[in-house]
mmCIF file of the N, C-alpha and C atoms, coordinates in Angstrom:
data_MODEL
# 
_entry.id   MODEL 
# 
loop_
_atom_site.group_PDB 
_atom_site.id 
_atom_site.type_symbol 
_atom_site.label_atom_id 
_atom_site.label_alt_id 
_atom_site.label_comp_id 
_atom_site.label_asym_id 
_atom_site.label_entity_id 
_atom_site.label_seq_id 
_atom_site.pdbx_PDB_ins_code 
_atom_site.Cartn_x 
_atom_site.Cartn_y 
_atom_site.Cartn_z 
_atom_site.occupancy 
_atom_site.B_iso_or_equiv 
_atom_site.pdbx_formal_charge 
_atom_site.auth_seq_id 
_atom_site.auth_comp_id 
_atom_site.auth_asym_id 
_atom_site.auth_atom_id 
_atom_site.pdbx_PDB_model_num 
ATOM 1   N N  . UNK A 1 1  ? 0.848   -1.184 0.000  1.00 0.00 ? 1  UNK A N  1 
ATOM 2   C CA . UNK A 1 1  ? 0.000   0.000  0.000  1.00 0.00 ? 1  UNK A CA 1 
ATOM 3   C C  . UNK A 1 1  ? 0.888   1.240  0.000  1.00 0.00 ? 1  UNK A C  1 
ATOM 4   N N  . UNK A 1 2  ? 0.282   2.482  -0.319 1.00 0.00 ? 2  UNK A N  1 
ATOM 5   C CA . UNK A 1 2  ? 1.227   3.447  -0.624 1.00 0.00 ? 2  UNK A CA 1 
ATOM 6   C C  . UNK A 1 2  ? 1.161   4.245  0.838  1.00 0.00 ? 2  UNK A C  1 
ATOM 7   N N  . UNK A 1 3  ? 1.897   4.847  0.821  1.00 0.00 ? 3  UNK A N  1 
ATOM 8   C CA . UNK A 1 3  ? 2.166   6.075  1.764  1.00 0.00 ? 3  UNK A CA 1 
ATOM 9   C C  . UNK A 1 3  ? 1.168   7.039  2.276  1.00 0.00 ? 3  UNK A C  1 
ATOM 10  N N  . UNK A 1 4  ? 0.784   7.314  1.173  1.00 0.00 ? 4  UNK A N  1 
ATOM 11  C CA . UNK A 1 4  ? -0.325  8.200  1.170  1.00 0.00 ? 4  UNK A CA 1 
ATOM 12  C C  . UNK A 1 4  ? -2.104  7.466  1.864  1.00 0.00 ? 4  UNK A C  1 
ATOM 13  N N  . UNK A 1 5  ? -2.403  6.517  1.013  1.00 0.00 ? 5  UNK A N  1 
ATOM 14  C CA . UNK A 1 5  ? -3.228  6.064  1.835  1.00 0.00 ? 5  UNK A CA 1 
ATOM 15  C C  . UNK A 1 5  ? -3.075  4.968  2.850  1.00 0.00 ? 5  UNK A C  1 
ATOM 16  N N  . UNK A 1 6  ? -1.888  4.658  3.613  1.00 0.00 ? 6  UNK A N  1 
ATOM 17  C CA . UNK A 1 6  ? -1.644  4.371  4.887  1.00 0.00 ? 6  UNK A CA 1 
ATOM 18  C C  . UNK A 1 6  ? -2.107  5.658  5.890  1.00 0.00 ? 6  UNK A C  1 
ATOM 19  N N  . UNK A 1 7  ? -1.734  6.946  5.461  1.00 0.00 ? 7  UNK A N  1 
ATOM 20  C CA . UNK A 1 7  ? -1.732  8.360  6.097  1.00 0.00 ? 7  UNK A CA 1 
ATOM 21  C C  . UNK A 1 7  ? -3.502  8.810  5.658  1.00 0.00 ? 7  UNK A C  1 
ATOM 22  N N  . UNK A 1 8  ? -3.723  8.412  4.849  1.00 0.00 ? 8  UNK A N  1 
ATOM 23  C CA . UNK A 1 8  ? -5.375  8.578  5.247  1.00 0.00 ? 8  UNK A CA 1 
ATOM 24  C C  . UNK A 1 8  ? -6.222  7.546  6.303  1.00 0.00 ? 8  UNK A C  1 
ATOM 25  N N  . UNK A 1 9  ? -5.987  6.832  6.100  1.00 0.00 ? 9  UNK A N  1 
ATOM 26  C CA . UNK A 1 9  ? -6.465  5.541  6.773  1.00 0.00 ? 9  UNK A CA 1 
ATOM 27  C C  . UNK A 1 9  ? -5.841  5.786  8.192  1.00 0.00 ? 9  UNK A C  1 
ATOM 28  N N  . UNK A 1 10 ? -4.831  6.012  8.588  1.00 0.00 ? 10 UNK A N  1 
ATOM 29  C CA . UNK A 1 10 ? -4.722  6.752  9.896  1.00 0.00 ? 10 UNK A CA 1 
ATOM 30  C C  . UNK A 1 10 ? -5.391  7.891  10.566 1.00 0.00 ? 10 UNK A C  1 
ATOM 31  N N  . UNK A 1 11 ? -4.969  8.913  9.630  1.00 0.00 ? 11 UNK A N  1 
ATOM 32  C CA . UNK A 1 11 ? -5.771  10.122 10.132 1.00 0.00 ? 11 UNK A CA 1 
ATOM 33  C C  . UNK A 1 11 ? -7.527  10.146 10.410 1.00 0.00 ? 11 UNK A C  1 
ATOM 34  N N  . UNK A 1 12 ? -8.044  9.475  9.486  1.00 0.00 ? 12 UNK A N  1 
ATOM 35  C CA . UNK A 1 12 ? -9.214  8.801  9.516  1.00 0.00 ? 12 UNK A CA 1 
ATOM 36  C C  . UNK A 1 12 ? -10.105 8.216  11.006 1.00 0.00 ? 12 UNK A C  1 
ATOM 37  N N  . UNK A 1 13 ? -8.639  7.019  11.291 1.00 0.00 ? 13 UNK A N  1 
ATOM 38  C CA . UNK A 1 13 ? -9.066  6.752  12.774 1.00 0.00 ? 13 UNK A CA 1 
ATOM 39  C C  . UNK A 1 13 ? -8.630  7.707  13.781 1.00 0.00 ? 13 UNK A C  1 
ATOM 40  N N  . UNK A 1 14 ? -8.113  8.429  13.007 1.00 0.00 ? 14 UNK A N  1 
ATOM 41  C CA . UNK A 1 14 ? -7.832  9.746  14.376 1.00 0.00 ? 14 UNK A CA 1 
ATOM 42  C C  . UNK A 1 14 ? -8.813  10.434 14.892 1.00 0.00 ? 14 UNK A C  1 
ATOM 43  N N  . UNK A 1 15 ? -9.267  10.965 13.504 1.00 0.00 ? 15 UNK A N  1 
ATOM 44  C CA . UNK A 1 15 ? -10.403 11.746 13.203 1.00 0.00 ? 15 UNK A CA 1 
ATOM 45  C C  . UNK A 1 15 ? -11.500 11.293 14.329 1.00 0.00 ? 15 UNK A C  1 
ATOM 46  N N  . UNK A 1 16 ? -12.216 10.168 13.711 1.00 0.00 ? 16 UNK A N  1 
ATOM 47  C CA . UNK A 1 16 ? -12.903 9.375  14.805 1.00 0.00 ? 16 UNK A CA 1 
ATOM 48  C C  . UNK A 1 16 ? -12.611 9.277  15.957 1.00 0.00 ? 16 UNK A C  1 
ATOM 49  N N  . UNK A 1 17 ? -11.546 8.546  16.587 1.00 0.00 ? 17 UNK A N  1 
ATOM 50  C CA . UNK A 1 17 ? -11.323 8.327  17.863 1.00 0.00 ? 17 UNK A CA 1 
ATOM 51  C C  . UNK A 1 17 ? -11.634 10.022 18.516 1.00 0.00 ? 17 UNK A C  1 
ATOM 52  N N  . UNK A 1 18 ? -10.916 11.090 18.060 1.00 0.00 ? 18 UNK A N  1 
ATOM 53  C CA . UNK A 1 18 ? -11.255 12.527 18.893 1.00 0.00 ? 18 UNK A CA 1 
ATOM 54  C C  . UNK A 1 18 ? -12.464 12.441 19.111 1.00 0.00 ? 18 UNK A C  1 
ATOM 55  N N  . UNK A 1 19 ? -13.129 12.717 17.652 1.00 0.00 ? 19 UNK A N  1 
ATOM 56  C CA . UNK A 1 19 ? -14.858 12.860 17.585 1.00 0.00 ? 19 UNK A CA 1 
ATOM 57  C C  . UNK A 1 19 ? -15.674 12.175 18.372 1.00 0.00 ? 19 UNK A C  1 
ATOM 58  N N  . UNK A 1 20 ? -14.996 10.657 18.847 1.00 0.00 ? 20 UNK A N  1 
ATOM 59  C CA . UNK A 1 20 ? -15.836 10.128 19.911 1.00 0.00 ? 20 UNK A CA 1 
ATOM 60  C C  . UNK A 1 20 ? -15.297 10.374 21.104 1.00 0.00 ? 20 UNK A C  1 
ATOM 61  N N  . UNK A 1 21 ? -14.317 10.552 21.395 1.00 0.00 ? 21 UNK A N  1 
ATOM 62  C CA . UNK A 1 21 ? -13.702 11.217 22.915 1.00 0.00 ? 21 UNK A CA 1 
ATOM 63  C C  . UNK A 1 21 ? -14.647 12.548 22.980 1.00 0.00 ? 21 UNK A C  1 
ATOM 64  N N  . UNK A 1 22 ? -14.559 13.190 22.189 1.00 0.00 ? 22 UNK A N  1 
ATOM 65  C CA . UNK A 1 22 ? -15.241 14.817 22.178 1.00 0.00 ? 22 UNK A CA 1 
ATOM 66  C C  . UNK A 1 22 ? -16.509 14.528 22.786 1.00 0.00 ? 22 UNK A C  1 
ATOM 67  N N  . UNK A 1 23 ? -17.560 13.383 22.195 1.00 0.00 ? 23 UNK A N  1 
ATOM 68  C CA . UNK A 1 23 ? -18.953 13.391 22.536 1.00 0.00 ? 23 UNK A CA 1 
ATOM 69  C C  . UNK A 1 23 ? -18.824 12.581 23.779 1.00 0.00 ? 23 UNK A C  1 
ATOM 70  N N  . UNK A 1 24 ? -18.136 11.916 24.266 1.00 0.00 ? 24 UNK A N  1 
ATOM 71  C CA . UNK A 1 24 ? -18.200 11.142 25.543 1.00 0.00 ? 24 UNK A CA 1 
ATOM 72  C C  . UNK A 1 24 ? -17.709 12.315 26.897 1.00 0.00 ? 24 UNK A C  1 
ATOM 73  N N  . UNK A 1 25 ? -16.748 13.158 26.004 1.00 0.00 ? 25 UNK A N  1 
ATOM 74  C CA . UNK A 1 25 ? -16.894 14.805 27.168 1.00 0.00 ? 25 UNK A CA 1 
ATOM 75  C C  . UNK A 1 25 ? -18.215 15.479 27.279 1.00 0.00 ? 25 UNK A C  1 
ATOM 76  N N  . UNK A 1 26 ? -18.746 15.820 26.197 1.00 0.00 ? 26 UNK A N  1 
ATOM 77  C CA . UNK A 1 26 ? -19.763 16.548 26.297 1.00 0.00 ? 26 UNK A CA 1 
ATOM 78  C C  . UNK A 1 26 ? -20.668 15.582 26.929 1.00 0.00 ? 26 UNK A C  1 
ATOM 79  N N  . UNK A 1 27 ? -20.820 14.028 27.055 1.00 0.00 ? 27 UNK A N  1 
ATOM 80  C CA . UNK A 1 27 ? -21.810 13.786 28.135 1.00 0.00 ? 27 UNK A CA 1 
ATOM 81  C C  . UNK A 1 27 ? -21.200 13.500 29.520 1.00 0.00 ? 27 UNK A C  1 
ATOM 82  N N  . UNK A 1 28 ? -20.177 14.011 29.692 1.00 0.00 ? 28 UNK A N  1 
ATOM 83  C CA . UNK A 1 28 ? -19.334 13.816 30.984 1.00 0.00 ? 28 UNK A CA 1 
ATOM 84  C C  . UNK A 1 28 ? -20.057 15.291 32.021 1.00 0.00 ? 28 UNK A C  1 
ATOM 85  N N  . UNK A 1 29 ? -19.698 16.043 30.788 1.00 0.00 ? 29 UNK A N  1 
ATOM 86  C CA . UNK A 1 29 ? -19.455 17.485 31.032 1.00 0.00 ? 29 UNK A CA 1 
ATOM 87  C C  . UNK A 1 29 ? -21.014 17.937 31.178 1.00 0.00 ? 29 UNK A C  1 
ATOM 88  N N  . UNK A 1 30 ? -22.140 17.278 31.001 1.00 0.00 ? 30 UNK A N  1 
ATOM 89  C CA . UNK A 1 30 ? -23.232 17.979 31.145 1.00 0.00 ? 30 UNK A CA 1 
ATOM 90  C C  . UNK A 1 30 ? -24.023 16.865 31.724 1.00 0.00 ? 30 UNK A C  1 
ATOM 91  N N  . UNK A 1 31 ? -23.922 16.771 33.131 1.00 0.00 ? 31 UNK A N  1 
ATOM 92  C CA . UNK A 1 31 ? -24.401 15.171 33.906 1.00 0.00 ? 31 UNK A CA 1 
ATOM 93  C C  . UNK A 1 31 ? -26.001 15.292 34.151 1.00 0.00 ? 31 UNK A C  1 
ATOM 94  N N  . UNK A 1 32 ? -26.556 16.573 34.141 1.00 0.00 ? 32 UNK A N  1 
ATOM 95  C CA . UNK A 1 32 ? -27.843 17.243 34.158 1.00 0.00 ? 32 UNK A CA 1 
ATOM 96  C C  . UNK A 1 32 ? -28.859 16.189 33.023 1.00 0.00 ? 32 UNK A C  1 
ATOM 97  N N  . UNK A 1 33 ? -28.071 16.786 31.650 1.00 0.00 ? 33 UNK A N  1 
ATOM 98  C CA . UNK A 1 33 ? -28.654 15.951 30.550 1.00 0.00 ? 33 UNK A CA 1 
ATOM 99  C C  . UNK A 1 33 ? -28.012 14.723 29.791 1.00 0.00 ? 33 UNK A C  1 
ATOM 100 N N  . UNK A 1 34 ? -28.365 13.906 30.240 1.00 0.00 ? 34 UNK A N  1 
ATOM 101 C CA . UNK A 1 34 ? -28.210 12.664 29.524 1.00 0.00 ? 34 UNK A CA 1 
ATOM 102 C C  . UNK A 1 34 ? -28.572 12.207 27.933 1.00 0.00 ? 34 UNK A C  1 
ATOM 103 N N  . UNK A 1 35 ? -27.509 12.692 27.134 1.00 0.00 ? 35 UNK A N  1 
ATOM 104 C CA . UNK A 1 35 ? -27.978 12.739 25.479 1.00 0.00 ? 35 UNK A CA 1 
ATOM 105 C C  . UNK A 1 35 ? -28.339 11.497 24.782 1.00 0.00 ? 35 UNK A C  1 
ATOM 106 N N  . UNK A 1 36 ? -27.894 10.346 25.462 1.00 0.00 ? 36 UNK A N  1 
ATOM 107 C CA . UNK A 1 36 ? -27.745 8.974  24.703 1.00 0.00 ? 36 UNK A CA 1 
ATOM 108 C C  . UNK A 1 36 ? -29.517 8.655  25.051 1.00 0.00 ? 36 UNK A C  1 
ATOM 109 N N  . UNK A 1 37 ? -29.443 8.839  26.571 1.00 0.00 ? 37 UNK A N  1 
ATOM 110 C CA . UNK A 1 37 ? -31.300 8.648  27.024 1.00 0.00 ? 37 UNK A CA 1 
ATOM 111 C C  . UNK A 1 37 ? -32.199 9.186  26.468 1.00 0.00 ? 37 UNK A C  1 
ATOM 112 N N  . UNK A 1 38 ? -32.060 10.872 26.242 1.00 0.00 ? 38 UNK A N  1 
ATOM 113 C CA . UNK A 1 38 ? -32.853 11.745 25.519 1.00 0.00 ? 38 UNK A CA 1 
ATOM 114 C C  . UNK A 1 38 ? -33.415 11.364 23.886 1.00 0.00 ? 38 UNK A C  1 
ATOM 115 N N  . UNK A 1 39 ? -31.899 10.963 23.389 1.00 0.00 ? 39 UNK A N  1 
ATOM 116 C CA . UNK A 1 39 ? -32.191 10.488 22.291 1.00 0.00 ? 39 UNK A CA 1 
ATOM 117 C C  . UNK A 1 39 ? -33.220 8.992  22.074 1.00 0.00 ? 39 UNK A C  1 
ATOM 118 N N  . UNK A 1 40 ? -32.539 8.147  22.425 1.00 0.00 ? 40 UNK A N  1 
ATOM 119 C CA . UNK A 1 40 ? -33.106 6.818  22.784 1.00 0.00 ? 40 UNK A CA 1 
ATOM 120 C C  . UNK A 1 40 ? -34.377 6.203  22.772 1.00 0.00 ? 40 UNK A C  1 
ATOM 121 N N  . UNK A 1 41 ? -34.514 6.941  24.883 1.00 0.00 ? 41 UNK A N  1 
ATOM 122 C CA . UNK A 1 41 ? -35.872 6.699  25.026 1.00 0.00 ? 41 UNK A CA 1 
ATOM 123 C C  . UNK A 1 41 ? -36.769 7.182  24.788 1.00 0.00 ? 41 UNK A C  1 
ATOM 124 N N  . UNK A 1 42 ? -36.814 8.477  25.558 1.00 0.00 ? 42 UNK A N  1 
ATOM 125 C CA . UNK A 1 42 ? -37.660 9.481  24.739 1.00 0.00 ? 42 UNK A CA 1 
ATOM 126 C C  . UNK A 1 42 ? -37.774 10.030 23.894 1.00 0.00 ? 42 UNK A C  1 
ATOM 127 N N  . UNK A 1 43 ? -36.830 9.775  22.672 1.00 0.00 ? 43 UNK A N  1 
ATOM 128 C CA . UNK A 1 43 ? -36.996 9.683  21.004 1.00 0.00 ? 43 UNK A CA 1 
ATOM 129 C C  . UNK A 1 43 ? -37.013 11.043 21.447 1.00 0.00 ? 43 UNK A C  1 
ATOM 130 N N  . UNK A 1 44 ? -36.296 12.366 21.984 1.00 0.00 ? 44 UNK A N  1 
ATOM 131 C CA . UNK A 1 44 ? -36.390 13.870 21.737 1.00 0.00 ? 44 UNK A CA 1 
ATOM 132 C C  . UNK A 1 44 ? -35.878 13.867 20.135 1.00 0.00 ? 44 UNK A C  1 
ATOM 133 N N  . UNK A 1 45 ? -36.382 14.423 19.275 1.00 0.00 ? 45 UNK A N  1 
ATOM 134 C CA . UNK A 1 45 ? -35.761 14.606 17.807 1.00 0.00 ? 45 UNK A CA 1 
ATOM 135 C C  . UNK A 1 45 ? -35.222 15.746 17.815 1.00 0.00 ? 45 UNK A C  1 
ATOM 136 N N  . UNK A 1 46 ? -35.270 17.050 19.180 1.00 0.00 ? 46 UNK A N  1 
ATOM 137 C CA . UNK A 1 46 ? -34.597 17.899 18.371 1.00 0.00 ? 46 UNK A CA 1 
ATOM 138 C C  . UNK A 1 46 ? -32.990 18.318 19.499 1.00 0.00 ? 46 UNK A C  1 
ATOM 139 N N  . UNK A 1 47 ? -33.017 17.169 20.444 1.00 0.00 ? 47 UNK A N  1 
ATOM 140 C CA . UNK A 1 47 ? -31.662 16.788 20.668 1.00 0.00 ? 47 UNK A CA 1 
ATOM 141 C C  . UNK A 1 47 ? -30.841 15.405 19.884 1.00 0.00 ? 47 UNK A C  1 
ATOM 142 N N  . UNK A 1 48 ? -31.540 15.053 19.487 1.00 0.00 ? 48 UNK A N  1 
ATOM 143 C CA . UNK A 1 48 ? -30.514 14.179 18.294 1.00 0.00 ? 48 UNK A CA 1 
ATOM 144 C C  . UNK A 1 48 ? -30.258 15.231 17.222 1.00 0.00 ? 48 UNK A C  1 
ATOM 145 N N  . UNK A 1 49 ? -31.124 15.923 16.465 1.00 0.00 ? 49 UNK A N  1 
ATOM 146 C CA . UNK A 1 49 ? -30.797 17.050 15.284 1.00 0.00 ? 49 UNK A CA 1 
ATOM 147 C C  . UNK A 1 49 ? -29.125 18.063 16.120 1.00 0.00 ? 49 UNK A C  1 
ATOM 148 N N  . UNK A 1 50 ? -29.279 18.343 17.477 1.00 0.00 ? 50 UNK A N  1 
ATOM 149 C CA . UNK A 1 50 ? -28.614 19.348 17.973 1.00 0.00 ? 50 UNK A CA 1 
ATOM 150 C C  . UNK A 1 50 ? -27.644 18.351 18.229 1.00 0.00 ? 50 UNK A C  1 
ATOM 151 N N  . UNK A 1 51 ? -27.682 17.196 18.218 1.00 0.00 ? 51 UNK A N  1 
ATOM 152 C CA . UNK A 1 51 ? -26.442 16.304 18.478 1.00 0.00 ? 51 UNK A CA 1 
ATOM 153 C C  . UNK A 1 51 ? -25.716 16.133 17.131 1.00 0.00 ? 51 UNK A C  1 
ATOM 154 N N  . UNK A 1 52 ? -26.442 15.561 16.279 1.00 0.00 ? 52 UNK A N  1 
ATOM 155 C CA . UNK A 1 52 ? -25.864 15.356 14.845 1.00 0.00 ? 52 UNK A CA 1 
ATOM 156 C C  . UNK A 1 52 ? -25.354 17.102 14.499 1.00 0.00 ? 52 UNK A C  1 
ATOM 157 N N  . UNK A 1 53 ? -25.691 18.195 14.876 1.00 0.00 ? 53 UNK A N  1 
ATOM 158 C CA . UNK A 1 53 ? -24.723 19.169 14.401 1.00 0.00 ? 53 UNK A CA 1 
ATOM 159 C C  . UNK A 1 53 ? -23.655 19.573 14.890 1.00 0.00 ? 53 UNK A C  1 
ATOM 160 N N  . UNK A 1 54 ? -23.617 19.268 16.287 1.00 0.00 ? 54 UNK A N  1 
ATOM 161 C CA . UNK A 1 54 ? -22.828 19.194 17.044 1.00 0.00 ? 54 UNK A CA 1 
ATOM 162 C C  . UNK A 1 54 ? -21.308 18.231 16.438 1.00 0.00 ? 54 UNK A C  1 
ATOM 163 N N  . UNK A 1 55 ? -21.531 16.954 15.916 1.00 0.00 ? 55 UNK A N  1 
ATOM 164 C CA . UNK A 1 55 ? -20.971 15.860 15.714 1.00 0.00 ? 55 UNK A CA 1 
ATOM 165 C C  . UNK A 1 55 ? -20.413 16.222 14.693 1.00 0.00 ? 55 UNK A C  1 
ATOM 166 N N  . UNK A 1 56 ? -21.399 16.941 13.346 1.00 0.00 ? 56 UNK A N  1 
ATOM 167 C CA . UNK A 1 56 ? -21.073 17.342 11.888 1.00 0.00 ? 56 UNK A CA 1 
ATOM 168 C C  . UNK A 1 56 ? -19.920 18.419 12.393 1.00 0.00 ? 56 UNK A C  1 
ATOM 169 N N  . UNK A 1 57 ? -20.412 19.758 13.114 1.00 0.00 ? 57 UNK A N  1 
ATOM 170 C CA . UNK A 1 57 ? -19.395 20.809 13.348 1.00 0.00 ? 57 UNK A CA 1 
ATOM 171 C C  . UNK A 1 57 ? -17.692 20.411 14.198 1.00 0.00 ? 57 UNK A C  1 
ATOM 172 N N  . UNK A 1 58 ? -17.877 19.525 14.890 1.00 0.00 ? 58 UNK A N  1 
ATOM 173 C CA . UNK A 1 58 ? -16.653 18.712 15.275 1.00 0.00 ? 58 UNK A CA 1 
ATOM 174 C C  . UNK A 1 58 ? -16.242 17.671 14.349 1.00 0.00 ? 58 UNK A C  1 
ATOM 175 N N  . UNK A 1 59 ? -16.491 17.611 13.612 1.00 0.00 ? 59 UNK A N  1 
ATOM 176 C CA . UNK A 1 59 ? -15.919 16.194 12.409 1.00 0.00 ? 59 UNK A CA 1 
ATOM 177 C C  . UNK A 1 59 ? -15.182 17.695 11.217 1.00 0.00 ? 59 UNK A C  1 
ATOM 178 N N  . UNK A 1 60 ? -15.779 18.689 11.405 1.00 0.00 ? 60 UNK A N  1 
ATOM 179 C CA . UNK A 1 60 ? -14.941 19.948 9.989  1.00 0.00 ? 60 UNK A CA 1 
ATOM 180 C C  . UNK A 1 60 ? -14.387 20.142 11.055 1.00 0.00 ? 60 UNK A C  1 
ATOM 181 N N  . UNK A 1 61 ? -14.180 20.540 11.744 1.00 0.00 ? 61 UNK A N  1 
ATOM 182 C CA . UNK A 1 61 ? -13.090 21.141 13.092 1.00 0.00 ? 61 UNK A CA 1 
ATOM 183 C C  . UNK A 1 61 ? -11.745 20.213 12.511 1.00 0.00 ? 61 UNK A C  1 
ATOM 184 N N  . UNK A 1 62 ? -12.108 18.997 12.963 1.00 0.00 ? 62 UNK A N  1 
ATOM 185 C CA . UNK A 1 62 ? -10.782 17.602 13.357 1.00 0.00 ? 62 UNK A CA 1 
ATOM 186 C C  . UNK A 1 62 ? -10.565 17.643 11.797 1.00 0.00 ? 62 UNK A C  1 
ATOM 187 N N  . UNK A 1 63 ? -11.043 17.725 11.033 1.00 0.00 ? 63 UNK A N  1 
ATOM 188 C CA . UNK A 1 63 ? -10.508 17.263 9.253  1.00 0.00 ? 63 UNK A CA 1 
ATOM 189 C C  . UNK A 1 63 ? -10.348 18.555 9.434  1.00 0.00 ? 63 UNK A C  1 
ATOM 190 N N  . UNK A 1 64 ? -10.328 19.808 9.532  1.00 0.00 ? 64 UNK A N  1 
ATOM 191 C CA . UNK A 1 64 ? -9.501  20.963 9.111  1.00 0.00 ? 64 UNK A CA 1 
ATOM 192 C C  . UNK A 1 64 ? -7.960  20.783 9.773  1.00 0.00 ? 64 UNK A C  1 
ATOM 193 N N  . UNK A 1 65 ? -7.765  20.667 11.379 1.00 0.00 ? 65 UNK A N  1 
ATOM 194 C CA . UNK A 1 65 ? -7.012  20.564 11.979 1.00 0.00 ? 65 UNK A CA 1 
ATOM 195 C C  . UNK A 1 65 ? -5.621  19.418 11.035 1.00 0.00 ? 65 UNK A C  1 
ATOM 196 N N  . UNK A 1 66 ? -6.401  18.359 10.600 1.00 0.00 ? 66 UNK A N  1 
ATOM 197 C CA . UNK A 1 66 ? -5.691  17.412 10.235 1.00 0.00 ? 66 UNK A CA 1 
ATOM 198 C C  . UNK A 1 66 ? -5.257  17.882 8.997  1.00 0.00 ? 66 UNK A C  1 
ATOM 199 N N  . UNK A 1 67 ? -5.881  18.327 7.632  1.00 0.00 ? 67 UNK A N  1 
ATOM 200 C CA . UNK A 1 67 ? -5.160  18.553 6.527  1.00 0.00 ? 67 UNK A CA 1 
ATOM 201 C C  . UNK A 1 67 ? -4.335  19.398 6.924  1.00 0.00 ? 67 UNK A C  1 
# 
């Protein structure tokens, strides 16, 4: 394999691994609201929408950082 996509395929799981450290802070960091439950059980749709932008705006963050 080449160089180059060894170095994507890394950065890739980088990418990820932050992005999920990041969201496992933000439910560390806000013990009040429980996002995984909100979402879940009580199906809230417009904390999953505020989660998925949340997730989208930290995924361009970590791929800017990285290129």
């Amino acid at each position: 394999m080449s160089n180059a996509l060894l170095n994507s395929i890394l950065y890739s799981f980088i990418g990820i691994a932050i992005l999920v450290i990041v969201f496992v802070l933000v439910e560390v960091l806000t013990p009040r609201h429980n996002l995984r439950k909100e979402i879940m059980e009580k199906q809230n749709m417009a904390v999953a929408v505020l989660a998925g932008f949340f997730m989208l705006a930290m995924a361009i963050i970590i791929a800017s950082a990285i290129h």
